[in-house]
C-alpha positions as CSV (number, residue, x, y, z in Angstrom):
1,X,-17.7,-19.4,-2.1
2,X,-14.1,-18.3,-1.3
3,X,-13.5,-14.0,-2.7
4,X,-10.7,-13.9,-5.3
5,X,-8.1,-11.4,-3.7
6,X,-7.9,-7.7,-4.3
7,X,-5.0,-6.9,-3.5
8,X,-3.2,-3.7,-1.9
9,X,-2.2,-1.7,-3.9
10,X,0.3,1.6,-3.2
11,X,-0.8,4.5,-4.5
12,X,2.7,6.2,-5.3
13,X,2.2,10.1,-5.1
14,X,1.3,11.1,-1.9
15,X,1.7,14.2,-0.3
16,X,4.8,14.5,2.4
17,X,4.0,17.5,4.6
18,X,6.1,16.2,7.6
19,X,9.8,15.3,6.0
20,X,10.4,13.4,9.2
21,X,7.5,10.8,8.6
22,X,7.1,9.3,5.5
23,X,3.5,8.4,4.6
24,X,1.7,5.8,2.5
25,X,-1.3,5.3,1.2
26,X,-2.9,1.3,-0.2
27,X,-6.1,0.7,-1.9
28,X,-8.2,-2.1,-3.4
29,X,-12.0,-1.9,-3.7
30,X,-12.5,-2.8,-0.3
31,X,-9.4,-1.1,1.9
32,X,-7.3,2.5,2.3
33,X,-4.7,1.8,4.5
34,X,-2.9,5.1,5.5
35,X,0.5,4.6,6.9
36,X,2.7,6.6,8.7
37,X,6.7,5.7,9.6
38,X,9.9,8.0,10.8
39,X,12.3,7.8,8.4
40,X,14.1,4.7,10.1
41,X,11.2,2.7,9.9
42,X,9.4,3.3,13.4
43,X,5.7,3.0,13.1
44,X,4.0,6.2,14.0
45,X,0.2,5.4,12.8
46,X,-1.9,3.8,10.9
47,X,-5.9,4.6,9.5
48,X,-7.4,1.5,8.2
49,X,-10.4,2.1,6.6
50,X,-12.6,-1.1,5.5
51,X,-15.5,-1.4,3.4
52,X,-15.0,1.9,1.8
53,X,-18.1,2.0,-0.7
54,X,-20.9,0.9,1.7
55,X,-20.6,1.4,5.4
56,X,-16.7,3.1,5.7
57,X,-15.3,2.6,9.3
58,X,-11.9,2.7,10.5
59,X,-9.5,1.2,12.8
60,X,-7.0,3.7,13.9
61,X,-4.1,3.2,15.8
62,X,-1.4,6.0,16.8
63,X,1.8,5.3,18.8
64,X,0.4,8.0,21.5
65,X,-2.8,7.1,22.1
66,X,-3.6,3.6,21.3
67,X,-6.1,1.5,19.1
68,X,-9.9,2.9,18.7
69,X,-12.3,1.9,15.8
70,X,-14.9,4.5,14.2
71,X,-17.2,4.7,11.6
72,X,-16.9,8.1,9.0
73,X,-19.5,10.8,9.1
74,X,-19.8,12.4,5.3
75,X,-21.8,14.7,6.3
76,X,-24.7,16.6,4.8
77,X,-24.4,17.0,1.4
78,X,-28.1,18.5,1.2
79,X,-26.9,21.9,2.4
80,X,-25.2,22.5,-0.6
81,X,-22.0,23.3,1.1
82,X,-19.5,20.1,1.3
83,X,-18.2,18.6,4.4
84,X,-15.0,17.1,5.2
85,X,-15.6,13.2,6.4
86,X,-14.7,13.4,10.2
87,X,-14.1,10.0,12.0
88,X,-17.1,9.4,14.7
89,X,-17.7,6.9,17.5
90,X,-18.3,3.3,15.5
91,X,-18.6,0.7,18.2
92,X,-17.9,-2.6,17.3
93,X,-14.9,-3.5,15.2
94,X,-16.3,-6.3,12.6
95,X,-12.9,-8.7,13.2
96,X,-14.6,-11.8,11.8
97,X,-14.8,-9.9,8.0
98,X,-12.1,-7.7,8.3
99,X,-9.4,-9.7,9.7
100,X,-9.3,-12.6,7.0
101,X,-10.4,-10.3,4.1
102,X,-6.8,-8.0,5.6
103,X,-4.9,-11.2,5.8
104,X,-6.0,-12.3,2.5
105,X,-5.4,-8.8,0.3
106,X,-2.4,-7.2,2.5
107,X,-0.4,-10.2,0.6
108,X,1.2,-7.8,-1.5
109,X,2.7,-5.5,1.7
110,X,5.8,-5.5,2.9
111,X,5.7,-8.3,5.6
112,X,6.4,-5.8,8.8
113,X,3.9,-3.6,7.6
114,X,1.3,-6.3,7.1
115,X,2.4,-7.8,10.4
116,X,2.3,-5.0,12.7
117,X,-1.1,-4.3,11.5
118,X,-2.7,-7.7,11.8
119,X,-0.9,-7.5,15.2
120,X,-2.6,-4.1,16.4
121,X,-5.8,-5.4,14.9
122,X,-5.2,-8.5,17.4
123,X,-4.7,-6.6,20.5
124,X,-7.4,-4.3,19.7
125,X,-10.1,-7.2,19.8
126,X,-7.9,-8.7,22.6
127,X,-8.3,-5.9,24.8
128,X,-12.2,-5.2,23.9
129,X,-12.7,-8.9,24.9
130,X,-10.9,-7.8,28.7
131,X,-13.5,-5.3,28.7
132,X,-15.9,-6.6,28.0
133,X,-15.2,-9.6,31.0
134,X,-13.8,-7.1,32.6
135,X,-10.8,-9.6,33.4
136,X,-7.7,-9.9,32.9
137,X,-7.3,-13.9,33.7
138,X,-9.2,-16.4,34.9
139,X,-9.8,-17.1,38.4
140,X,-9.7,-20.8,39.6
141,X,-10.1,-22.1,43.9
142,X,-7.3,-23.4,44.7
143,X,-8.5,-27.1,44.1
144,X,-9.1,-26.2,40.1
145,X,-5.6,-25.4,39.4
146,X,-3.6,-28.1,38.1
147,X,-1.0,-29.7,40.1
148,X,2.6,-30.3,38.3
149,X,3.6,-33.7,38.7
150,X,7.1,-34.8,38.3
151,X,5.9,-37.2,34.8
152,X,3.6,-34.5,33.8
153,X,5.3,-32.4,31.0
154,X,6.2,-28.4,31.8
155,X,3.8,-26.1,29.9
């Protein structure tokens, strides 16, 4: 059975400390997306956090340094003294939930944001596949590759 969508929604007061980035914040019951852009537009970041109430991890991606996906630490609450959530090591990225249930409820974003994202998220499981080969393209003898052929169509 096919989830009804729950979608993004903005959550419209968020604090500005840097007035040369301006950052967002979209929730549902599933996602917090935390977005931040220059003022023209530019992409700077992004913290996508997915299944918030259970298990939270996050896929993180910064214009400095890259794509990396990690789960959140709470902390112990049983000292009595509250913790910050930190963001901690998370292995793998679950692409096979997150990446339809993100296509499904990012309906509601503006199309370059929604884009980019799915885009990063992309390239993210593109590049752990590479490492995981440890590849970057196949490698054929010569007599595997294909031969072009003056009827054979141009790919």
């Amino acid at each position: 059975m096919q989830r009804r969508p729950d979608p993004l929604r903005e959550v419209l007061i968020v604090e500005q400390r840097d007035p040369s980035l301006k950052r967002r914040w979209f929730e549902n019951d599933y996602f917090d997306l935390f977005t931040w852009q220059e003022t023209a537009g530019a992409m700077v970041r992004f913290e996508l956090y997915y299944d918030v109430e259970r298990n939270e991890r996050a896929l993180v991606w910064s214009r400095s340094g890259g794509t990396y996906h990690d789960g959140v630490d709470h902390g112990d609450a049983t000292s009595g003294h509250p913790q910050a959530p930190i963001l901690v090591a998370d292995g793998k990225f679950d692409s096979g939930t997150v990446v339809p249930r993100f296509e499904r409820d990012s309906a509601t974003l503006p199309p370059e944001l929604r884009d980019f994202i799915l885009a990063k998220m992309r390239a993210h499981l593109l590049a752990q596949y590479r490492l995981k080969v440890g590849r970057d393209r196949v490698r054929r003898e010569e007599w595997q590759k294909r031969r072009k052929t003056k009827d054979a169509p141009e790919n």
